[in-house]
Structure formats: C-alpha cells, structure tokens
KOLBADO-663619 format. One record per residue (C-alpha): residue in three letters; x, y, z; residue number from 0. Coordinates in steps of 0.25 Angstrom, whole numbers, plus 2048, in hexadecimal, padded with zeros to 3 digits. Example, Ala and Ser with C-alpha at 12.3 -4.5 7.8 and 13.67 -1.06 7.14 Angstrom:
KOLBADO-663619
('ALA'; (831; 7EE; 81F); 0)
('SER'; (837; 7FC; 81D); 1)
END
This chain:
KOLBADO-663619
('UNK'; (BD5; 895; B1E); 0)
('UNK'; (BD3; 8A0; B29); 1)
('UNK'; (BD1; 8AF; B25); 2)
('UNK'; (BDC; 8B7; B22); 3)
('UNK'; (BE3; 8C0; B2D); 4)
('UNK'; (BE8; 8CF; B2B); 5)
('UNK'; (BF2; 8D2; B32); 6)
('UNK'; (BFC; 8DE; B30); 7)
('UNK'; (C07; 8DC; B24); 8)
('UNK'; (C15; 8E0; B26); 9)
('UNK'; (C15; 8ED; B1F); 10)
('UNK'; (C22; 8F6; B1C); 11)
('UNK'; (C29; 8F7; B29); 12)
('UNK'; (C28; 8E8; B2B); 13)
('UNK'; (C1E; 8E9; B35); 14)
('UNK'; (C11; 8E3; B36); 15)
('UNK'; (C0F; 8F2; B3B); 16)
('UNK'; (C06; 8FE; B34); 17)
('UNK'; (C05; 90C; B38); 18)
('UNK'; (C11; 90C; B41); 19)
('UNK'; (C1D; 90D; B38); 20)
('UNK'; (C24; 918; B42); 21)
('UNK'; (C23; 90E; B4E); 22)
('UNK'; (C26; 902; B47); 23)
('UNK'; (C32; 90A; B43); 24)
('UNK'; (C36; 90A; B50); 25)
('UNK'; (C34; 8FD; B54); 26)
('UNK'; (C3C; 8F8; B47); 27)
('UNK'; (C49; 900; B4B); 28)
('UNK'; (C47; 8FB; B5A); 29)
('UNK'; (C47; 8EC; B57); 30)
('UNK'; (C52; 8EF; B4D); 31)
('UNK'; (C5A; 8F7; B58); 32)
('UNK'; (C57; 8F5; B67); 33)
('UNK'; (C49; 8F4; B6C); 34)
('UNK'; (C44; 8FD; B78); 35)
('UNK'; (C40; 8F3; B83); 36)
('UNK'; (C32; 8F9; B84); 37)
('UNK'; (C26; 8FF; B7B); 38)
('UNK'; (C17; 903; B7C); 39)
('UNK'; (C0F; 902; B70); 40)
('UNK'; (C03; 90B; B71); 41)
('UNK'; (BF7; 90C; B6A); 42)
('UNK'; (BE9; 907; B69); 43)
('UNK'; (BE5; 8F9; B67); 44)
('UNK'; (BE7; 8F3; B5A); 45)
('UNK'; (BF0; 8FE; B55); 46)
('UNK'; (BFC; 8F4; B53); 47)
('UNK'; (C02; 8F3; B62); 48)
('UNK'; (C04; 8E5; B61); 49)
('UNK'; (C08; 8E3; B52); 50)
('UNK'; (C12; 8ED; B55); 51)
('UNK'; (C18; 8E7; B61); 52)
('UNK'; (C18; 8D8; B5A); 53)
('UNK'; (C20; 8DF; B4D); 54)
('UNK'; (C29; 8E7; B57); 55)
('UNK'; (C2C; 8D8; B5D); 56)
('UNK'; (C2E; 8D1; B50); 57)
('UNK'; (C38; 8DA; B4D); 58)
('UNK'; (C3F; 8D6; B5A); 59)
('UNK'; (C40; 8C8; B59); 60)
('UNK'; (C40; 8C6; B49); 61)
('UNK'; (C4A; 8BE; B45); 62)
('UNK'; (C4C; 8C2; B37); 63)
('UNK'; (C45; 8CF; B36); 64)
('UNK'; (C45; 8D3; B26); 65)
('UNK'; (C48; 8E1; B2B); 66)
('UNK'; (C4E; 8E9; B39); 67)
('UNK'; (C43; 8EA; B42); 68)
('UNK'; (C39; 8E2; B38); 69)
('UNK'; (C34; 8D5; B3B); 70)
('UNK'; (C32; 8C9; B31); 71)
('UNK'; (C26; 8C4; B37); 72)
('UNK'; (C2A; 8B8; B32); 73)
('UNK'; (C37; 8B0; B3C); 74)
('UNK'; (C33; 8A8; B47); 75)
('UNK'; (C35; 8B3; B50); 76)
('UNK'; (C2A; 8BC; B49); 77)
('UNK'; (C1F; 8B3; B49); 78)
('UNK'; (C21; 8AD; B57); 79)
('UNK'; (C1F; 8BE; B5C); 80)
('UNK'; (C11; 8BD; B53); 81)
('UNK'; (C0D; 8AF; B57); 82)
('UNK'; (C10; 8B5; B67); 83)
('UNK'; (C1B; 8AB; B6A); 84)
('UNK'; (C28; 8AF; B69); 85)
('UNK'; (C30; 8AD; B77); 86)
('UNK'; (C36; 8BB; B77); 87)
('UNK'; (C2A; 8C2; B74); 88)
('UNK'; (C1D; 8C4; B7F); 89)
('UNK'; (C10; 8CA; B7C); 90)
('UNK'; (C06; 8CD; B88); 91)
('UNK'; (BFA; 8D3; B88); 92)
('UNK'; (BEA; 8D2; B8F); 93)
('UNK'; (BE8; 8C6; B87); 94)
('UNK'; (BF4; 8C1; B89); 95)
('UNK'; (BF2; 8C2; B99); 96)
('UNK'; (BE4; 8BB; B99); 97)
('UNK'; (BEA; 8AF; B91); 98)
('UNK'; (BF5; 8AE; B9B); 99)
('UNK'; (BED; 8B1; BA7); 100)
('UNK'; (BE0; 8A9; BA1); 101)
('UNK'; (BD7; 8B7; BA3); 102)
('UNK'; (BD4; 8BD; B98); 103)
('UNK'; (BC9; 8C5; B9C); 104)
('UNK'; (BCF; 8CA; BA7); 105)
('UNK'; (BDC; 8D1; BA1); 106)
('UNK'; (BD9; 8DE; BA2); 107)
('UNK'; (BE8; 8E4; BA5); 108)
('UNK'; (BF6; 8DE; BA3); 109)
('UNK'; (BF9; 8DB; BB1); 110)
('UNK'; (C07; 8D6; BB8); 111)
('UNK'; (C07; 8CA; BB5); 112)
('UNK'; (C09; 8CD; BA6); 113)
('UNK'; (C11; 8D7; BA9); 114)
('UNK'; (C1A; 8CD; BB0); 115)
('UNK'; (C19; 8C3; BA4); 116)
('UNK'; (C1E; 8CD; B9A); 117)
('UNK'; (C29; 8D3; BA3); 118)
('UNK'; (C2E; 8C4; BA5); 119)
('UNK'; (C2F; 8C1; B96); 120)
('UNK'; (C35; 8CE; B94); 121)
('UNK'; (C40; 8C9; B9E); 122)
('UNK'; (C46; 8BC; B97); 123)
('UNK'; (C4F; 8BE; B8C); 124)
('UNK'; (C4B; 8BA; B7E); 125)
('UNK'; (C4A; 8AC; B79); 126)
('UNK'; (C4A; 8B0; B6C); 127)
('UNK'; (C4B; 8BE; B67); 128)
('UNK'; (C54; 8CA; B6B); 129)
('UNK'; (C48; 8D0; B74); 130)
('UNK'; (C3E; 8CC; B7E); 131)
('UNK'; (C30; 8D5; B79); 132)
('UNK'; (C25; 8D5; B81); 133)
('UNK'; (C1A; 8DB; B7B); 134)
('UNK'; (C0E; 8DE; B86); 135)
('UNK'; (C01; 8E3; B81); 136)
('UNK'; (BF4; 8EB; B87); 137)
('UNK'; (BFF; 8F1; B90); 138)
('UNK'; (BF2; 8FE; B93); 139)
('UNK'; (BEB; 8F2; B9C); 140)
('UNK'; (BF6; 8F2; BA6); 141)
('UNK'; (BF6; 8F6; BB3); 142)
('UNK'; (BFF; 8FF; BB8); 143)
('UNK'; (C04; 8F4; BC2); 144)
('UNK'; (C08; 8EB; BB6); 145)
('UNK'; (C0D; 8F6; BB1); 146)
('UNK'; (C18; 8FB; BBD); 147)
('UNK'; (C1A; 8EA; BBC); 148)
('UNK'; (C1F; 8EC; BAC); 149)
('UNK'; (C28; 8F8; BB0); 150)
('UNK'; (C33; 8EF; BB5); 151)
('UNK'; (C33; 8E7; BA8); 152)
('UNK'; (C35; 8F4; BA1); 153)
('UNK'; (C3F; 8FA; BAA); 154)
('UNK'; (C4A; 8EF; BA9); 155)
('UNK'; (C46; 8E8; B9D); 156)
('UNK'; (C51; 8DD; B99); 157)
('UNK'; (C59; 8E2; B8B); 158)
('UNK'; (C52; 8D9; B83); 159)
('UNK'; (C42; 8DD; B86); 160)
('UNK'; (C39; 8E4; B7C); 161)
('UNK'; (C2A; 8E7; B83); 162)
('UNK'; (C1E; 8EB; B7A); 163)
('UNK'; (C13; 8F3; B81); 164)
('UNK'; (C07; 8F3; B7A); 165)
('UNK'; (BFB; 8FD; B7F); 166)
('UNK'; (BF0; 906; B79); 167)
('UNK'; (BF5; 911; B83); 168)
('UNK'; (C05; 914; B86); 169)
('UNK'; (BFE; 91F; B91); 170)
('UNK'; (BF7; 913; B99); 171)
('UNK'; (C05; 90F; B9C); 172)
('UNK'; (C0F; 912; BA8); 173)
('UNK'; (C17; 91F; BA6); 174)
('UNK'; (C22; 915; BAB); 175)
('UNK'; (C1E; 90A; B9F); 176)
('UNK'; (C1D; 915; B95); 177)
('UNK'; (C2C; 91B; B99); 178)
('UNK'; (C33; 90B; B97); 179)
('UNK'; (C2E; 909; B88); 180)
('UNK'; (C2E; 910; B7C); 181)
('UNK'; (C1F; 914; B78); 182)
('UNK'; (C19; 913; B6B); 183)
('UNK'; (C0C; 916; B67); 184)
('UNK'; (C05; 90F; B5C); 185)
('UNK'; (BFC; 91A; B53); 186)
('UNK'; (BEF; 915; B4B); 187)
('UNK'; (BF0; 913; B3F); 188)
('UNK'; (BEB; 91B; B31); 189)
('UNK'; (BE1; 915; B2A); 190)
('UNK'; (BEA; 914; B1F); 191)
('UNK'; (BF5; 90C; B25); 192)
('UNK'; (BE9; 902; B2D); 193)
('UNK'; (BE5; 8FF; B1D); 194)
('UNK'; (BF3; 8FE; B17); 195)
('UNK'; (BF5; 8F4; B23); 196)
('UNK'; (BE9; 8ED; B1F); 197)
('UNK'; (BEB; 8EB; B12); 198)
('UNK'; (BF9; 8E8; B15); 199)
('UNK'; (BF2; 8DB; B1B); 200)
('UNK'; (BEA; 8D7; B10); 201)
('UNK'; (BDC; 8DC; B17); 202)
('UNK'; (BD1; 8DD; B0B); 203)
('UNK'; (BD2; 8EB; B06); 204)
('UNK'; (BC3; 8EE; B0A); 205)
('UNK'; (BC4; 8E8; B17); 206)
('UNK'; (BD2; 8F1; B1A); 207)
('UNK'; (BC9; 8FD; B16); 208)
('UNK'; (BBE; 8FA; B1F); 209)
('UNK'; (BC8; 8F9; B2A); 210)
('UNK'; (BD1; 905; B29); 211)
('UNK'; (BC4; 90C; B26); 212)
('UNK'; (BC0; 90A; B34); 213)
('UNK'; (BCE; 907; B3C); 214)
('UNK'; (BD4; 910; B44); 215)
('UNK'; (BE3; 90F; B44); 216)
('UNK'; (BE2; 902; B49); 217)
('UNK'; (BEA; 8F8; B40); 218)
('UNK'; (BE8; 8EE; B4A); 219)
('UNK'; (BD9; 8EE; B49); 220)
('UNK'; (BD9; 8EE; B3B); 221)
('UNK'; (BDF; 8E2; B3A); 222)
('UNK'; (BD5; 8DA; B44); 223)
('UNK'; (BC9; 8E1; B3B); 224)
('UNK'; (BD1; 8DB; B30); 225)
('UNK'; (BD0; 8CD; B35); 226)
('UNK'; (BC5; 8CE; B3C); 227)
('UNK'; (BB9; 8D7; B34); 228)
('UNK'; (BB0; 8D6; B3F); 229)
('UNK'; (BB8; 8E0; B45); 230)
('UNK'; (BB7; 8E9; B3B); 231)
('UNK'; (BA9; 8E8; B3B); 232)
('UNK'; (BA7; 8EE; B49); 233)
('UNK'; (BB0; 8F8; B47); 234)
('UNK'; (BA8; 8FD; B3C); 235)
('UNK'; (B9B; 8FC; B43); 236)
('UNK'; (BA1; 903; B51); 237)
('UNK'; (BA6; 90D; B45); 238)
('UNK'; (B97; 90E; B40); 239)
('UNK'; (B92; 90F; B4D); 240)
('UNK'; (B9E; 91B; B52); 241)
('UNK'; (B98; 922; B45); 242)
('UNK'; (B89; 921; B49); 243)
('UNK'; (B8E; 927; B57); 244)
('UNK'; (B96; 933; B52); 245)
('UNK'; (B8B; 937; B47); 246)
('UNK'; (B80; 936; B51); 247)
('UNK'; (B7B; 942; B57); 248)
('UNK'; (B7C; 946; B66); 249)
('UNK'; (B71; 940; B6C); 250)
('UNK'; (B74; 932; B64); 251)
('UNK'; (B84; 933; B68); 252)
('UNK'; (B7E; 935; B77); 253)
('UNK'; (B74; 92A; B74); 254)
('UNK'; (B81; 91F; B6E); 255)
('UNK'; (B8B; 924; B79); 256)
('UNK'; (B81; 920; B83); 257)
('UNK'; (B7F; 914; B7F); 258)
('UNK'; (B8D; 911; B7D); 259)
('UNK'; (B91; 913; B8B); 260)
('UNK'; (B87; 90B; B92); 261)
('UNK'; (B8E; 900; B8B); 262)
('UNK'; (B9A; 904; B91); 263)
('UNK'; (B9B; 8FB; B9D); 264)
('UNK'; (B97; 8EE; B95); 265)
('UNK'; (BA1; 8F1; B8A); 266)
('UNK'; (BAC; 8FA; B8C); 267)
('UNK'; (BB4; 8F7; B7E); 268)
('UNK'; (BA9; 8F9; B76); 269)
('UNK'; (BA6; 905; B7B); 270)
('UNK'; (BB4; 909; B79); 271)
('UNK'; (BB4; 904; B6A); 272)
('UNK'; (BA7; 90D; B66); 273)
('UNK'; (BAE; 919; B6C); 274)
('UNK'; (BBA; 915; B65); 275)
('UNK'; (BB2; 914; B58); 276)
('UNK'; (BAB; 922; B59); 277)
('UNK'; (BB9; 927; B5C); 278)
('UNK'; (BBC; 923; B4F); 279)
('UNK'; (BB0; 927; B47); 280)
('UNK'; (BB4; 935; B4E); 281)
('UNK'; (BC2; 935; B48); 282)
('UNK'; (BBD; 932; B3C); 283)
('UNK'; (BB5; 93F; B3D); 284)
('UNK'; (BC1; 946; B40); 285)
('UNK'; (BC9; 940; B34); 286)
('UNK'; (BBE; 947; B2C); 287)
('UNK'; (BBC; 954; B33); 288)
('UNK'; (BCC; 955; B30); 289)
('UNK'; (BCA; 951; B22); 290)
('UNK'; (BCB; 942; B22); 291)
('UNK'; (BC5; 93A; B17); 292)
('UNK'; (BBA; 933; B1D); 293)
('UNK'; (BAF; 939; B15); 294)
('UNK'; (BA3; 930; B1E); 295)
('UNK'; (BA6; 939; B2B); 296)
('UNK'; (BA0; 945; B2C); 297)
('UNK'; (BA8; 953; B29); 298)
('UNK'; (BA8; 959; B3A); 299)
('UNK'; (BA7; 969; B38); 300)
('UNK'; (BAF; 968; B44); 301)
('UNK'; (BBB; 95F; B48); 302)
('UNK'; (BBE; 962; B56); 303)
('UNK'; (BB1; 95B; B5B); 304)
('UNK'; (BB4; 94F; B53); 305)
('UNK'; (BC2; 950; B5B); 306)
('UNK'; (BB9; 955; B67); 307)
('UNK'; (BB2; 946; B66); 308)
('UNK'; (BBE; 940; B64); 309)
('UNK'; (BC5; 944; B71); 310)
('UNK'; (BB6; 943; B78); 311)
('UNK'; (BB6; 933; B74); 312)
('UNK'; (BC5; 932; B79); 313)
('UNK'; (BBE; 939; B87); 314)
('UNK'; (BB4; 92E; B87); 315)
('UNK'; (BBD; 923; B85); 316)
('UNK'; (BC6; 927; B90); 317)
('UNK'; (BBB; 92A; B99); 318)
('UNK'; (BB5; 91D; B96); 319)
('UNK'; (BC2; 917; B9B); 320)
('UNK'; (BC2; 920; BA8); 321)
('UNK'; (BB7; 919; BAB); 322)
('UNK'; (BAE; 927; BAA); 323)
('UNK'; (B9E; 922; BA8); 324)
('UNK'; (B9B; 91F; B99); 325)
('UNK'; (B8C; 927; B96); 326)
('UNK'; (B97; 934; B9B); 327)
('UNK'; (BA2; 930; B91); 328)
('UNK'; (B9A; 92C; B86); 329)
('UNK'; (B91; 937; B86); 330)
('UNK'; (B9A; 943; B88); 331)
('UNK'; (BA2; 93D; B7D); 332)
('UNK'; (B97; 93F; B72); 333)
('UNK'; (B91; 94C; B78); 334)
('UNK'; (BA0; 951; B74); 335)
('UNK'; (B9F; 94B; B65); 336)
('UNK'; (B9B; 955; B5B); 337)
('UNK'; (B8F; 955; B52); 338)
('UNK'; (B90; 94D; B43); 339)
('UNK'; (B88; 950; B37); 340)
END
C-alpha cells in the first residue's frame, strides 16, 4: 500500500478552496449566472492559483453539481478536469511547453507558439460542456510579443470561451491584457485557516502544527510539506539559519550577507529562498513588536526599524532582479537592519 496523500477537503462553500470565501463567492455566482470571458489570478506561488482555477472549471462543466456554482467533484466531467483530460478544458503552462516541445530545460518563457495553441482551442466549440476554458498558467514568464499575440484572443473571444490567467504578478502584465479580464488577487492565507485546512485533510495533528507554525500563507505549500516532510525539514532549517542571521550582530550580518551573494551566480533560487526566509523571520518580529503572540522573538524597543528591514529586504530583492551587483545589495540591506538583544 503507498503513503497517504493530503489533499484539500471540500469545505463549507463547496470548494476544495481556503482562505478565499469572497472570491469564491464570485466565482460561484459567475458559473451560476454568465462568466466573464477572461480573469487573472494573482498571487504568489502555491497560494491556490491553480486549485482555484480547476474549482472555477468543475463548476463549469459539472453535470450534476449538488449546489449552483458547486461542483460534485464526483461525474465524469469533474474527474476528467482533475485527471487534465476533459476535451473542453486546456491547461498550458512551462511544463507543459518543454513536454510538448521536448525542452524542458529551456523553457524559460511562454512563447507564441503556446500562445497559438491555447488561442486555437479556445476557438472550436465545446465538445462536451457549455464552455470552452483555457486555463494558462506562469503567464509573468511571457514576453511582451506573446503577449500583443494573446490580445486578439482576448479581444473577439467566441461566446462560449472562459481563459484563466494565472501569475504571481497582475503588474508584470500588458496594460492592454489587464484592461480585457477581470483581475483577482489571491491573499495569503492566516495561520489559522492554513491549520483548519490541514486538519480538514486528515494531516496528523503534530505535523499540521509544525507546518502552520512555519507557513506563510501558502496553503499550497503546506500541502506539499504534508506529503512530502522533507520539505518541511528545509524549511525549518532555512528558518534556523534567517534567525541566526537576524540575531547576529553587525559585523556577523556583513560577514553571512557576503557570503551569500557570492553564491549568487551559481544559484540564484536559493539565494532568493534565504532572503525570503529572513523576510519572514523579520515579520515575525514585527508581529511581536505589535503584540503578537510569539513569545521566542525578541520584544523591538522600536518598530519602525523592524518595518525599516523589511522594506530594506524587499529593495534587495528587487535589486537583485535589476541585475544590480550582489556584495551591493546584500550588504546595504543589513547595514539598514536594527540591532537585536
């Protein structure tokens, strides 16, 4: 017998869903009503982009749907949009693309061609269902020529077409994309609601506490630690490590920020993960200086160079992505962080 899979329970608006009961609101009048032919969902990674989007089309093609707008998760329809193979329902992403174009280490971007391919299915009628739904993900990667290629799928799409746009950032997209759909952004989520959903699930209660302890706001990611505890394991050593970092004083903070950036150009994501980890470690901090109820951090005599650091990490970040030169970023960022006891 294999190990037991998590995955999210339907819970009391009849979504597999959490944290998002205003937005799934919406989507459940829309399918009951009329659809808008275009949406962007944004928000992180693993915040529940594509859980959303596969709920918003169950809902569409389910043919015995318990409630309007709810799907049953349970007809034909349903588990062929899960399994990925219902003919009115397309998913393209990166991954999607290598497979298809046999180079998976080379998609990068979402280039014309998928474009193209998604814009064709989009343009025959349904085989099945009342809609044809396109649900394209890591939309952010495209080039602003694949891009101006979509417009003219969104401009004249046929009566019968719903597309999903899923990216981490609405902003990285065309004014003129943003202006054809309907935008909805995907908050993270309390820790509260990541545990309900986990216990929802069946996770073991000491595992869902370790989890939630150390999520932040990602349902999604929560779920993969679930199934997978290695995961959770790095993350609570990266935690370890952001802490060791934050307490350290100025000369060990210069000292770890060096080093860190000259591992920049060998590995750009994990240099990326550690200032994502001390980000957190720094909002916990902040939690406590406001009177949260982490006892462990450290009270801050002052909270403005706790939100000082936090906007100084967002700086380095975005530096980082301007290409700016990493000993520059790292370091100014922790010369700006404010002394712990």
């Amino acid at each position: 017998m294999g190990e037991q899979s998590f995955l999210p329970a339907v819970n009391e608006s009849g979504w597999r869903v959490w944290g998002l009961d205003r937005l799934v609101g919406e989507l459940k009048r829309a399918a009951v009503n009329r659809p808008r032919h275009a949406y962007i969902f944004s928000g992180p990674d693993h915040v529940g982009k594509r859980t959303t989007a596969l709920e918003f089309a169950r809902a569409l093609v389910c043919r015995q749907p318990p409630s309007p707008g709810v799907p049953c998760g349970e007809c034909s329809s349903c588990r062929r949009v899960t399994r990925g193979v219902h003919p009115d329902v397309t998913y393209a992403n990166l991954e999607t693309q290598g497979l298809r174009e046999k180079t998976p280490s080379k998609n990068t971007t979402l280039n014309i061609s998928t474009v193209r391919e998604v814009s064709s299915s989009v343009a025959l009628r349904p085989a099945e269902a009342d809609w044809r739904i396109a649900i394209v993900d890591d939309v952010e990667t495209m080039q602003d020529a694949a891009q101006e290629a979509f417009l003219k799928t969104l401009e004249e799409p046929p009566p019968y077409t719903v597309i999903l746009l899923l990216t981490t950032d609405a902003d990285l997209l065309l004014p003129t994309i943003r202006s054809r759909c309907v935008t909805m952004t995907l908050p993270l989520a309390s820790q509260a609601v990541v545990r309900e959903a986990l216990d929802r699930a069946g996770v073991p209660d000491e595992l869902a506490t370790a989890i939630a302890e150390v999520n932040d706001g990602r349902i999604g990611w929560g779920f993969l630690a679930a199934n997978d505890p290695s995961i959770l394991d790095q993350r609570l050593e990266a935690a370890r490590e952001a802490r060791q970092w934050a307490f350290a004083d100025e000369y060990q903070r210069l000292v770890t920020a060096t080093r860190i950036a000259d591992q920049f150009a060998k590995d750009r994501e994990a240099v990326f993960a550690q200032l994502l980890a001390v980000q957190q470690e720094w909002r916990l901090l902040m939690l406590a200086a406001f009177g949260g109820e982490d006892t462990s951090c450290p009270q801050v005599a002052d909270p403005s160079g706790v939100v000082a650091a936090l906007r100084g990490i967002e700086t380095c970040i975005l530096d980082l992505e301007s290409n700016v030169r990493p000993r520059l970023a790292l370091q100014t960022m922790v010369i700006g962080w404010p002394a712990l006891s």
